[in-house]
C-alpha positions in Angstrom: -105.9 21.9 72.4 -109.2 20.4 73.3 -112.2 22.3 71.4 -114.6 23.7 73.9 -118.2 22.4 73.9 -120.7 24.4 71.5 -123.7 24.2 73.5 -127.2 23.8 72.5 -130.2 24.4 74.7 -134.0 24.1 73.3 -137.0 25.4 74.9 -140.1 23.7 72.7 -143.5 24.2 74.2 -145.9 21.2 74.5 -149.2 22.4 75.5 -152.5 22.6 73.9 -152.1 25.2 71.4 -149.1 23.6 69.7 -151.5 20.5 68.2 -150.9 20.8 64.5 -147.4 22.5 65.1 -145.1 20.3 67.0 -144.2 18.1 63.8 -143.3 21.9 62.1 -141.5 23.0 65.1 -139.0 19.8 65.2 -137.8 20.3 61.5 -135.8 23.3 62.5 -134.8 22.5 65.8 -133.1 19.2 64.0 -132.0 21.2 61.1 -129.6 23.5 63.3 -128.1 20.8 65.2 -127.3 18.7 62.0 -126.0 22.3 60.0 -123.4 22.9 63.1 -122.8 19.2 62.9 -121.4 19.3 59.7 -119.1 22.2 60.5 -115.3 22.2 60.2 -113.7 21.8 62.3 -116.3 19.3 64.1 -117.5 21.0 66.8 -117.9 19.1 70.6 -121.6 19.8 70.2 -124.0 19.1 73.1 -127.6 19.9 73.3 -129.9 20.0 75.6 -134.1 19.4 75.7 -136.4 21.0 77.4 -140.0 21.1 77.4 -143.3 23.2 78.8 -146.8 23.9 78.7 -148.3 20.7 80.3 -149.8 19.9 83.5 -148.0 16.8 83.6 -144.3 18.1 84.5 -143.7 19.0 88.2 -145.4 22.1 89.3 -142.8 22.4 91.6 -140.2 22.5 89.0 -142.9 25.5 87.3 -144.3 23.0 84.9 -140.7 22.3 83.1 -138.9 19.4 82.3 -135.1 18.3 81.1 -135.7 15.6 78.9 -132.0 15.8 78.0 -129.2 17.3 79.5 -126.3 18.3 76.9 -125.8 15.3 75.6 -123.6 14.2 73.0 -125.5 11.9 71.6 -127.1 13.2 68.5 -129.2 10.1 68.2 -130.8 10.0 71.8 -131.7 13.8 70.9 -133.3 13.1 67.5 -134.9 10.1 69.2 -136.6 11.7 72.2 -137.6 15.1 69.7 -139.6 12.9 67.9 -141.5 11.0 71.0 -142.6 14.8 71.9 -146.5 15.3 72.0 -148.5 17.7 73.1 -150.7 17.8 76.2 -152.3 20.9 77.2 -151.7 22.9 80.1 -150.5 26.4 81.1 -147.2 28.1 78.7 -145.2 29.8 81.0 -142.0 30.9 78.6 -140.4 32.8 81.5 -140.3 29.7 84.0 -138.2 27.5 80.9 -135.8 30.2 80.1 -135.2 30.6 83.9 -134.9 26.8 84.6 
């Protein structure tokens, strides 16, 4: 039958206090997603993006944003975790684990 989808959903905070740390905290998203990857069976993997903790995302969506939605493409997730800066703002952990 078909294999239903392992999901993946990050949460990675961009805001002020993560200059110097975003670089560190990338390595081990990437590192889970390429570990199940590699698992047999192959699992339908999708992952999904989202970031907070910058005045630059909508404050009507509570200052998150989906960057990606559970995408199978391992590529567009490794390329768009790796454009990620940081730019201050306000970390409101509740508001991205709601959304």
């Amino acid at each position: 039958g078909e294999r239903r989808p392992l999901l993946i959903v990050f949460a990675l905070d961009v805001s002020g206090s993560m200059d110097g740390l975003i670089e560190s905290a990338k390595i081990p998203m990437w590192d889970v997603v390429n570990e199940l990857a590699k698992a047999k069976p192959t699992p339908n993997l999708r992952v999904s993006l989202y970031t907070y903790g910058t005045d630059t995302h909508d404050a009507k969506a509570g200052w998150v944003k989906k960057e990606i939605d559970l995408s199978t493409d391992l590529d567009e997730v490794y390329a768009k975790l790796n454009k990620l800066r940081t730019g201050g703002g306000t970390e409101l952990v509740a508001r991205v684990t709601q959304t």
